[in-house]
C-alpha positions as CSV (number, residue, x, y, z in Angstrom):
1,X,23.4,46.6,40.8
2,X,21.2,43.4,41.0
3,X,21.9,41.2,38.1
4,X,20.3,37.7,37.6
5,X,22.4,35.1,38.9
6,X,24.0,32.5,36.4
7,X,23.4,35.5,33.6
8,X,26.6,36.1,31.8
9,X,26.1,40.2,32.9
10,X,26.8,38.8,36.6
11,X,30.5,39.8,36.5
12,X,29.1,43.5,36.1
13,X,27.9,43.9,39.4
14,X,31.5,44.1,41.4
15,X,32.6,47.8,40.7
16,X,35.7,47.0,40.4
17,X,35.6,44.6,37.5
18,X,33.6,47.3,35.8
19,X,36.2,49.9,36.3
20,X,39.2,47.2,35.0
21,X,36.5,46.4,32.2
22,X,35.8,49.9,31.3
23,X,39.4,50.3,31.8
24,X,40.3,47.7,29.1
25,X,38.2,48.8,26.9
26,X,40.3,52.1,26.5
27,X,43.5,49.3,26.7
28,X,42.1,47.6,23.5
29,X,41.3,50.6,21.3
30,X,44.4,52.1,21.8
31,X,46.3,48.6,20.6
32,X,44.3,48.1,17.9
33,X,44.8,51.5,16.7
34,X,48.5,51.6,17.8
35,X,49.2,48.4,15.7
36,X,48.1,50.3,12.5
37,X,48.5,53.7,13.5
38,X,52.4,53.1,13.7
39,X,52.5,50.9,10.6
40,X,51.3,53.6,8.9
41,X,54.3,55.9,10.5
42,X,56.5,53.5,9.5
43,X,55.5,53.2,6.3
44,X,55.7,56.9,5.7
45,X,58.6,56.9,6.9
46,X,60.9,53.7,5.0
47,X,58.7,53.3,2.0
48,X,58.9,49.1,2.8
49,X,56.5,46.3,4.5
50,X,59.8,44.8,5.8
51,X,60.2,47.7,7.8
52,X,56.0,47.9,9.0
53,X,57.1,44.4,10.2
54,X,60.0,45.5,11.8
55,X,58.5,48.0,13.9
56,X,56.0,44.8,14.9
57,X,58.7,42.4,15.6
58,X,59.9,45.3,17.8
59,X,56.8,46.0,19.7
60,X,56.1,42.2,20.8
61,X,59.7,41.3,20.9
62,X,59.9,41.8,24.8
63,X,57.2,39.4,25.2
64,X,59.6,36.8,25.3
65,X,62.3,37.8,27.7
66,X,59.6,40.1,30.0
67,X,56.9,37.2,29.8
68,X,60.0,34.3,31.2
69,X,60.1,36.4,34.3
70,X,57.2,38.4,34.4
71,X,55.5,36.6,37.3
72,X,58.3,36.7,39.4
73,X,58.1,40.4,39.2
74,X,53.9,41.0,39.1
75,X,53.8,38.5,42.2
76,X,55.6,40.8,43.7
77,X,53.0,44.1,44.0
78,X,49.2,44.4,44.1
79,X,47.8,44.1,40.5
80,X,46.0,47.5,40.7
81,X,49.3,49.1,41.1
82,X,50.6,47.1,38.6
83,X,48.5,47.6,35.6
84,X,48.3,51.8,36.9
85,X,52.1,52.6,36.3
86,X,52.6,50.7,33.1
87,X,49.3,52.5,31.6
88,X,51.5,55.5,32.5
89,X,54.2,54.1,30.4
90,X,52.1,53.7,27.4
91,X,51.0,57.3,28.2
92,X,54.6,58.8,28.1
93,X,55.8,56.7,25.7
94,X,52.7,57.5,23.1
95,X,53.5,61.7,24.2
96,X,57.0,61.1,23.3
97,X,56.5,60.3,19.4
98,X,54.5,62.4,19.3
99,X,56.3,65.2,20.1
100,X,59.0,64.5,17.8
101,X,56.8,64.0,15.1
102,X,55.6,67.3,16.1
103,X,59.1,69.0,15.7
104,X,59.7,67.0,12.5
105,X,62.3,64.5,14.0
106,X,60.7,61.4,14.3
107,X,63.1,58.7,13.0
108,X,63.0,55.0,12.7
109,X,64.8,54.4,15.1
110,X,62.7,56.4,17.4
111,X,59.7,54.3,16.6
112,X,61.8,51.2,17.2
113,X,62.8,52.1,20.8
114,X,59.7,53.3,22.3
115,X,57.7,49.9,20.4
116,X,60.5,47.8,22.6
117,X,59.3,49.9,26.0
118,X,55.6,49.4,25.0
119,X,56.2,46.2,24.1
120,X,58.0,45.4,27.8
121,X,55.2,47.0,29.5
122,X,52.1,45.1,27.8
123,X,54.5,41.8,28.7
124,X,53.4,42.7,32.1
125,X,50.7,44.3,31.9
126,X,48.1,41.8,29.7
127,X,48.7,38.5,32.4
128,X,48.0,41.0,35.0
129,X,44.9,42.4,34.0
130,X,43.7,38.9,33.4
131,X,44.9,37.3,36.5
132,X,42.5,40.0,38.6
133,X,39.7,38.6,37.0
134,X,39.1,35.5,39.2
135,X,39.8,37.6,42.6
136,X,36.9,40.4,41.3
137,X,34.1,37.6,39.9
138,X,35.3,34.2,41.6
139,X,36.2,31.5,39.1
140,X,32.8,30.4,39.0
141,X,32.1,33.3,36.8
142,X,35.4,33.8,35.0
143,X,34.5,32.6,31.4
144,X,31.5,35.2,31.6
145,X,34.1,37.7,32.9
146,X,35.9,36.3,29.8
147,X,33.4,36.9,27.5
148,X,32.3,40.5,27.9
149,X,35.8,41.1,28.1
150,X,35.7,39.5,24.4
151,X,32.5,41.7,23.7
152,X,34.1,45.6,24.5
153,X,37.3,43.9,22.5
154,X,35.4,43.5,20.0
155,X,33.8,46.4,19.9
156,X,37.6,48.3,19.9
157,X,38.5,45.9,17.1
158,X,36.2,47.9,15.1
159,X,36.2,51.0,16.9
160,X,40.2,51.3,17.0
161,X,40.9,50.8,13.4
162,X,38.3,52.8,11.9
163,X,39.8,56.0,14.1
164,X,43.2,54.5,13.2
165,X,42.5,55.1,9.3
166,X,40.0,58.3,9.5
167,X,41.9,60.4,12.2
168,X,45.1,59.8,10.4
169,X,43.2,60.8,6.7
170,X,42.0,63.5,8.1
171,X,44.6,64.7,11.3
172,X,47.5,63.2,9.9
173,X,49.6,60.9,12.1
174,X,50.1,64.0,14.6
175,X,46.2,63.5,15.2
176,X,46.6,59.7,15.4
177,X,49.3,59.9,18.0
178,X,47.7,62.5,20.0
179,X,44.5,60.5,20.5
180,X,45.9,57.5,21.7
181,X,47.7,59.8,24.4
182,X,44.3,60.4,25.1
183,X,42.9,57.4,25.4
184,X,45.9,56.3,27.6
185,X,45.3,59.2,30.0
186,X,41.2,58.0,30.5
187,X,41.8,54.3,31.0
188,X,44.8,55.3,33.6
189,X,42.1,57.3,35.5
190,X,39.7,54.4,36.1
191,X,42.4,52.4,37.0
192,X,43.4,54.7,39.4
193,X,39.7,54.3,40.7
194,X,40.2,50.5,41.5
195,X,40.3,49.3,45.4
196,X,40.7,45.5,45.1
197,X,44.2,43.8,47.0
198,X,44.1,41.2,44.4
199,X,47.8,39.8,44.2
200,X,49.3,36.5,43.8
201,X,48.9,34.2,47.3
202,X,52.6,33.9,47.9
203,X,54.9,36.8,46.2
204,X,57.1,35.8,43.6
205,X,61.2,36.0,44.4
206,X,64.1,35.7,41.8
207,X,64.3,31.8,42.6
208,X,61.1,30.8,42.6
209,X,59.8,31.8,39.5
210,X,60.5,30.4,36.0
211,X,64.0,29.7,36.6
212,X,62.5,27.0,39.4
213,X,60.3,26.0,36.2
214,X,57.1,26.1,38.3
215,X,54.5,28.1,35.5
216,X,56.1,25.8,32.8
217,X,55.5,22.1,35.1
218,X,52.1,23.4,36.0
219,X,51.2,23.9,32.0
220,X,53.2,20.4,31.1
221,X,50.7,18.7,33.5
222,X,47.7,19.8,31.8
223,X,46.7,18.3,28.4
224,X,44.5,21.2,27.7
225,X,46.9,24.0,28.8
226,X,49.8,22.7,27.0
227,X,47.5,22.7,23.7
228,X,46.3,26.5,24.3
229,X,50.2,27.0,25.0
230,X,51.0,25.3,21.6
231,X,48.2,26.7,19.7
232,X,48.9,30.2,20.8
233,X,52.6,29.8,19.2
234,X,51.2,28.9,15.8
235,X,48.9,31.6,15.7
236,X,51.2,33.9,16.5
237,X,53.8,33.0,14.6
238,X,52.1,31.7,11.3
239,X,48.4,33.5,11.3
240,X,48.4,37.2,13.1
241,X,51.0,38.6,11.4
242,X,48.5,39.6,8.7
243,X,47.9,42.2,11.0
244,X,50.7,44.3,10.7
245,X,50.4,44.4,7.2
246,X,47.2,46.1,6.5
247,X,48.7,49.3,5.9
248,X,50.4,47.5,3.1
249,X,47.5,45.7,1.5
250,X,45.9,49.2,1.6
251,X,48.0,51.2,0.0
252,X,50.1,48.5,-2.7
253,X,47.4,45.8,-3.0
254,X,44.5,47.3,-3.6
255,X,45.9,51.2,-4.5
256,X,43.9,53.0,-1.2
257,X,44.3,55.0,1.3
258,X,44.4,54.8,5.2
259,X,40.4,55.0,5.3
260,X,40.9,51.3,3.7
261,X,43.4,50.1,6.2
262,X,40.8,51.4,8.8
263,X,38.0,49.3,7.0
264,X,40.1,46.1,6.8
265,X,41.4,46.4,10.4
266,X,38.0,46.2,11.6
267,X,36.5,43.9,9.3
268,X,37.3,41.1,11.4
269,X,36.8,43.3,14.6
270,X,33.3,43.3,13.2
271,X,33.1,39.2,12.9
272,X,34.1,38.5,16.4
273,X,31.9,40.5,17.7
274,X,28.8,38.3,15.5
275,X,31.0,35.3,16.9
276,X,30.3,35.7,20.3
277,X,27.0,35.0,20.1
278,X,28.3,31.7,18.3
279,X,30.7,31.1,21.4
280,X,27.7,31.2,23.8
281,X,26.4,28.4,21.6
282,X,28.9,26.1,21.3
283,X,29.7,26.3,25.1
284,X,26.3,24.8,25.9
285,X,27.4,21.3,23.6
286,X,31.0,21.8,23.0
287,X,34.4,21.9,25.7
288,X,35.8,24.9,26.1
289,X,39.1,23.3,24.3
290,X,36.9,22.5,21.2
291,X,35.5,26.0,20.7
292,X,39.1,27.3,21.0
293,X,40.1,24.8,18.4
294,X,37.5,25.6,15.6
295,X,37.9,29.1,16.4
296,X,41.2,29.1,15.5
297,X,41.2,26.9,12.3
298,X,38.2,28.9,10.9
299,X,40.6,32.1,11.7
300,X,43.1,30.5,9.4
301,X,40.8,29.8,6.7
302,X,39.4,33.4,6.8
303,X,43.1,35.1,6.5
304,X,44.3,32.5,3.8
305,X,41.1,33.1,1.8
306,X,41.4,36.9,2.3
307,X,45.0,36.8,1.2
308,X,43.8,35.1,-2.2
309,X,41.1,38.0,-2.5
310,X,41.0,39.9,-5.6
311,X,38.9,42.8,-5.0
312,X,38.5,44.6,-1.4
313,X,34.9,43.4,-0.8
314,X,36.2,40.1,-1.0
315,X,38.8,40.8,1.4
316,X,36.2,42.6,3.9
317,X,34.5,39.5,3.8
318,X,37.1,37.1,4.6
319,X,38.5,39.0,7.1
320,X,34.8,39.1,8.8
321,X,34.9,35.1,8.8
322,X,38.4,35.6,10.3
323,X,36.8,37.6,13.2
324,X,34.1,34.6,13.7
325,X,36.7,31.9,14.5
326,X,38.8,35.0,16.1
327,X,35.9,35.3,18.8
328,X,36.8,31.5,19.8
329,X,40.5,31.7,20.6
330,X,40.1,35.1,21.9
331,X,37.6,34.1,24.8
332,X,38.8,30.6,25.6
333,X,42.5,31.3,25.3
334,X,42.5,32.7,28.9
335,X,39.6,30.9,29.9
336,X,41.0,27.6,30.0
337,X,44.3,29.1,31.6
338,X,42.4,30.8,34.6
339,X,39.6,27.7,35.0
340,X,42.2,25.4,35.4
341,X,45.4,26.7,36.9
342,X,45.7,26.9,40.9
343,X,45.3,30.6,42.3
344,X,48.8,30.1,43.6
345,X,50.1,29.1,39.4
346,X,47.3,31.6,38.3
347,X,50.2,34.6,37.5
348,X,53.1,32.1,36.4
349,X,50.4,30.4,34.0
350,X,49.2,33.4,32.1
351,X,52.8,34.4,32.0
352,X,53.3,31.2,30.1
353,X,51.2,32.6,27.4
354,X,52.8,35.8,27.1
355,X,55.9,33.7,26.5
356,X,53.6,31.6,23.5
357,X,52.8,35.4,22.4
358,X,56.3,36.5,22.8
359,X,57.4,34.3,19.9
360,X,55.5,36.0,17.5
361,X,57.8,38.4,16.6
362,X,59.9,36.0,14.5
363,X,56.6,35.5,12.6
364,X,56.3,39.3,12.0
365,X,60.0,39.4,10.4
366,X,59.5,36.4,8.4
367,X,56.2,37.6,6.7
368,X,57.8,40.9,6.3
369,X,60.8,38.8,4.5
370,X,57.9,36.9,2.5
371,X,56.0,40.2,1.2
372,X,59.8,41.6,0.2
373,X,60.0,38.9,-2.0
374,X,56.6,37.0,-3.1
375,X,54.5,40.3,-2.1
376,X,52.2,40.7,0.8
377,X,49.0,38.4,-0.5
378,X,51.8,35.8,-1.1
379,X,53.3,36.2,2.2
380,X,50.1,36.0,4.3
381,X,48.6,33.3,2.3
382,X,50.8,30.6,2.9
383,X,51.5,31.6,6.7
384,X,47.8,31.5,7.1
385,X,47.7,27.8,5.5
386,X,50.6,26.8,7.7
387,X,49.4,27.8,10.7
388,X,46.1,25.7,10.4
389,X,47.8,22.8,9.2
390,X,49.8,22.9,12.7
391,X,46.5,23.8,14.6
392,X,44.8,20.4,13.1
393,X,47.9,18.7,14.1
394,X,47.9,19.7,17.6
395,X,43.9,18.5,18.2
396,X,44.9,15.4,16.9
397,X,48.0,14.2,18.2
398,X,48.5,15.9,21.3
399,X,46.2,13.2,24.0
400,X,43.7,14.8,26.2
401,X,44.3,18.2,24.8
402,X,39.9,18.2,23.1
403,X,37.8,15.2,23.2
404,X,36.3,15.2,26.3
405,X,33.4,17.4,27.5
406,X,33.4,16.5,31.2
407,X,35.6,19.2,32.5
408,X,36.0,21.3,29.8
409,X,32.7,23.1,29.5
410,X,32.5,26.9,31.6
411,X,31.6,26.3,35.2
């Protein structure tokens, strides 16, 4: 496959990278419709947005604890047999509700353990996937890898909640479950297909790792990592939450059914797609760190306007501005990691930011605590505002972190 060189399609001429690409692809749809597919289960089943939130807080709650010693385990293996046996994990562990939703004993509790297990595995498995990257395309090319990554997640932010909210209208939650068994199953096949010996240059032991503080000095060191670190906490803490409570504002907010939660899930899909284009843009005048910056605050603004919205074109709408700033932090969140982190720090740094994601989950119980008592619009709103507030704070305080274009713009 002969691809121009310096064209951001580049990346697509290693096979490999295409199979982990297509391969992610499957990875994506399946979250995005997992994250309301089992909100919806949950809500079935408790009647209560504290408990969608719950079941959230349960699925990235390992993020925390896995993502602290996740490289000392990843460093360990080659990444291709990595990211292969936890795909099977999602398989088994998708098979399994389902079954007992098929013999009518699917509990809560059910859908709590298996979210912790899923949760654990995509601790491990998210940093892996990205740390192959630079060993498939060179770092030379890894923002482009970045970026059509960004484009087929995209596409799956629309993709996944749309079949989230019509499968489970029309097949039930049975239907939903049994799909995403299915799409585990075909992205575990072209991962299976992969041939690269990317793993970490020296293997990771049980000393060596975080507890020698190694991934978290490398981050301190670097103005610009430290802010994606910091950023990544507020977002997850303060601004995607919202997420998890789509099911809710379908249903109580705005009296619809799981066709709506579909549409409102990939409303902002939709928008980060249209803002990649705007990403290619701003890379040609603006650093990396500053496009990941204005990404992020105009994702704020989208989700605290949409949580004001009164009608649910409105809401569509904001949620599609959401998705433009979305595209932003999406792509240059692991871009800056993987540009400017040593091949040896490459695994601990992204763990780093599975760490920054981990934290989340107390963001998911307190917005679930919020909607129990000022209602979900009330709940999301004033997260949303929060989170930008911190965001702004961050550019400006925290030295060397934007400001600079030397060094900063894609290679």
């Amino acid at each position: 496959m002969r691809l121009a060189r310096g064209s951001v399609l580049e990346p697509l001429a290693n096979g490999d990278f295409v199979r982990l690409w297509l391969a992610n692809g499957l990875w994506w749809q399946s979250m995005w419709m997992e994250m309301l597919a089992l909100g919806w289960v949950a809500l079935e089943l408790t009647d209560s947005a504290w408990w969608v939130q719950v079941i959230a807080f349960y699925r990235a709650a390992p993020l925390l604890i896995v993502g602290v010693f996740g490289a000392v385990i990843t460093d360990r293996f080659r990444r291709r047999h990595i990211v292969a046996t936890l795909q099977l994990i999602n398989v088994l562990g998708m098979g399994l509700l389902a079954l007992l939703l098929f013999r009518g004993e699917l509990e809560i509790w059910h859908l709590s353990a298996v979210s912790l297990v899923l949760g654990a595995a995509w601790a491990l498995d998210w940093p892996t996937r990205r740390s192959m990257v630079p060993d498939l395309v060179g770092k030379a090319r890894t923002v482009d890898a970045m970026v059509l990554e960004n484009v087929i997640q995209g596409v799956t932010r629309v993709a996944g909640p749309l079949a989230a909210g019509y499968v489970t209208a029309a097949y039930g939650s049975l239907g939903a479950l049994l799909v995403l068994v299915g799409l585990g199953a075909l992205g575990l096949l072209l991962l299976l297909g992969l041939r690269t010996d990317s793993r970490a240059p020296a293997r990771g032991t049980w000393t060596s790792g975080w507890a020698g503080r190694q991934g978290w000095a490398s981050l301190r060191a670097s103005a610009p990592m430290f802010g994606v670190f910091l950023v990544t906490v507020l977002m997850n803490i303060w601004t995607f939450p919202y997420m998890n409570l789509l099911p809710v504002f379908a249903r109580d907010v705005y009296g619809l059914g799981p066709q709506a939660m579909g549409w409102l899930g990939a409303a902002s899909g939709a928008g980060t797609i249209v803002g990649l284009a705007a990403v290619q843009l701003g890379r040609r005048n603006l650093s990396n760190e500053w496009v990941f910056v204005g990404g992020s605050l105009l994702s704020c603004l989208g989700i605290a306007a949409f949580a004001l919205s009164g009608t649910f074109g409105l809401a569509l709408a904001m949620l599609f501005c959401s998705g433009l700033g979305q595209a932003g932090f999406s792509i240059m969140q692991s871009s800056i990691i993987l540009v400017r982190s040593s091949d040896e720090m490459r695994g601990r740094a992204m763990s780093t930011l599975v760490v920054a994601i981990g934290i989340g989950p107390f963001g998911r119980l307190q917005s679930g605590a919020l909607a129990e008592t000022w209602g979900a619009q009330g709940s999301v709103g004033i997260m949303a505002v929060l989170g930008g507030l911190g965001i702004a704070a961050t550019a400006v305080f925290l030295r060397g972190f934007v400001g600079r274009r030397e060094g900063g713009r894609a290679p």
